[in-house]
C-alpha positions in Angstrom: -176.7 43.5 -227.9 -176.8 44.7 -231.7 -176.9 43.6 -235.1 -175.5 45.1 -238.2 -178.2 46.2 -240.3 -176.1 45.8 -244.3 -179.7 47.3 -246.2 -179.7 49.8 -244.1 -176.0 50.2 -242.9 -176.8 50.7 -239.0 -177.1 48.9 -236.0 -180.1 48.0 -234.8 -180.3 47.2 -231.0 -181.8 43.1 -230.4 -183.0 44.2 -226.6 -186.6 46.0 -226.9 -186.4 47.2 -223.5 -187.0 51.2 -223.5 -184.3 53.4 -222.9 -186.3 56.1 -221.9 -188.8 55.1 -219.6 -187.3 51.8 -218.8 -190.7 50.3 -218.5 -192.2 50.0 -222.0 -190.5 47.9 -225.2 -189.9 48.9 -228.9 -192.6 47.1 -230.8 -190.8 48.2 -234.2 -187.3 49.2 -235.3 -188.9 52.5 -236.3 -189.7 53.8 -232.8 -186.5 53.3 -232.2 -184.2 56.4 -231.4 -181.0 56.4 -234.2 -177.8 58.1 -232.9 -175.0 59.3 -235.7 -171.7 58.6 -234.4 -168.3 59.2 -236.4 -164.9 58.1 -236.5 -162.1 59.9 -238.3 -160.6 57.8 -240.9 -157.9 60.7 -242.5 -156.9 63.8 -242.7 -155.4 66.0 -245.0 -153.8 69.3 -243.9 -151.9 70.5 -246.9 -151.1 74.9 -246.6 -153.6 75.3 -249.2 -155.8 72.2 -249.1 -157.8 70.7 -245.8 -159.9 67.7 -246.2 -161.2 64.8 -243.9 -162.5 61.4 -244.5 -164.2 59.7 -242.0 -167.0 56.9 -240.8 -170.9 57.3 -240.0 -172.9 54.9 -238.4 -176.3 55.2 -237.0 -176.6 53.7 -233.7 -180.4 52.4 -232.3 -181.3 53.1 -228.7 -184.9 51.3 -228.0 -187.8 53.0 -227.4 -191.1 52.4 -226.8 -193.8 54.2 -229.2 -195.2 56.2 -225.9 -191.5 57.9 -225.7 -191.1 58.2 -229.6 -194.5 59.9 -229.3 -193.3 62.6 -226.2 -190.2 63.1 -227.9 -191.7 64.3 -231.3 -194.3 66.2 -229.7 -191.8 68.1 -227.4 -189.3 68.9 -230.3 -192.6 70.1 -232.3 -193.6 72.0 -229.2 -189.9 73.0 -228.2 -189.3 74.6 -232.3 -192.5 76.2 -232.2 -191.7 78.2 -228.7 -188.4 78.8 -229.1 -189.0 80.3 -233.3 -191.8 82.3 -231.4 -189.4 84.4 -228.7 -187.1 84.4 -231.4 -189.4 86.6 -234.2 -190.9 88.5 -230.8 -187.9 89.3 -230.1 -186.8 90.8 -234.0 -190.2 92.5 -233.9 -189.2 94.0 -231.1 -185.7 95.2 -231.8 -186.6 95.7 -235.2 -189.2 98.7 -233.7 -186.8 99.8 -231.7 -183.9 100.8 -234.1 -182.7 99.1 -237.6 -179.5 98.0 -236.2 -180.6 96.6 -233.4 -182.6 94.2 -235.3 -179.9 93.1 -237.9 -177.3 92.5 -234.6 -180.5 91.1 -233.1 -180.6 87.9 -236.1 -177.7 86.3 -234.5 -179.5 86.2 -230.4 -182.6 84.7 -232.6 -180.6 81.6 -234.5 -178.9 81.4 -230.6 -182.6 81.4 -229.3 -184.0 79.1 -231.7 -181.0 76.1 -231.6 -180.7 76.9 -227.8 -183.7 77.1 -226.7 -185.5 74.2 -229.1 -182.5 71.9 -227.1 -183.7 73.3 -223.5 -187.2 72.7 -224.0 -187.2 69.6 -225.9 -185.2 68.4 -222.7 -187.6 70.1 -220.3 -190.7 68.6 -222.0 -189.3 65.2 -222.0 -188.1 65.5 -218.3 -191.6 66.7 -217.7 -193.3 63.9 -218.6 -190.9 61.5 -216.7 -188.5 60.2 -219.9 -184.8 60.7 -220.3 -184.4 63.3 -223.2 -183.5 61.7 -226.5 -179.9 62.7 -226.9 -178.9 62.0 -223.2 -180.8 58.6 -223.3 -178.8 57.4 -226.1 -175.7 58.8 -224.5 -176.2 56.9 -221.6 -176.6 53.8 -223.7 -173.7 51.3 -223.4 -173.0 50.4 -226.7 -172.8 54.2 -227.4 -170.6 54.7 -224.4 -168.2 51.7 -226.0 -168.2 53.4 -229.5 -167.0 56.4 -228.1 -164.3 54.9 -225.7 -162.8 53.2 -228.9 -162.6 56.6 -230.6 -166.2 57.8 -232.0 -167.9 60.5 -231.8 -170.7 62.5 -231.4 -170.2 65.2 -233.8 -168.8 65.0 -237.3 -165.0 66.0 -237.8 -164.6 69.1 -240.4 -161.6 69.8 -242.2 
């Protein structure tokens, strides 16, 4: 069950029961876990003009503080590894030849989003919690948002 949150323009979940771990409860709406969905609302495709309007709402999955606190300490951890093989890695192709380390920027932005995803997930998964994007996609009310035509990622013109 959820409530519209007008100051804040979200809704906020009513159940505390954790998400994650399924064990613990949200003590506060801030541990909570917010998921952006959004819903195209128009579109413009004109030869030499493309635009799109659309809908954002934040969507609350609870979570107890113990998996708010393993989820930001894998993502800390997870950015921190995967930013590290990704300058080893330009230090590397950047000895080796010029070139090889301006084609090598690209495999080190792919490295860094990849791999920050992989081992935010692994850490999680580690510790015996869902990983925070496929906890709240899981979630029902998410699952009914997105049946009835939202989204997960933001529509571009």
């Amino acid at each position: 069950m959820y409530v519209f949150n007008q100051a804040r323009k979200r809704l906020e979940p009513t159940d505390t029961q954790c998400q994650y771990c399924e064990t613990g409860h949200s003590s506060s709406m801030e541990d909570n876990f917010f998921l952006e969905l959004y819903k195209e609302k128009d579109r413009t495709n004109i030869i030499v003009y493309r635009s799109v309007k659309y809908q954002k709402i934040p969507v609350g999955i609870s979570r107890c503080k113990s998996c708010r606190d393993i989820h930001e300490k894998a993502e800390t951890k997870a950015t921190l590894i995967s930013v590290g093989i990704a300058i080893a890695l330009e230090v590397i192709l950047f000895k080796i030849d010029l070139l090889f380390g301006m084609i090598g920027l690209v495999a080190a932005f792919v490295i860094i989003f990849a791999g920050r995803d992989y081992f935010q997930s692994k850490f999680s998964e580690d510790k015996g919690i869902t990983p925070k994007v496929d906890g709240a996609k899981r979630n029902e009310a998410v699952q009914d948002l997105v049946m009835s035509g939202w989204s997960f990622t933001q529509p571009s013109a």
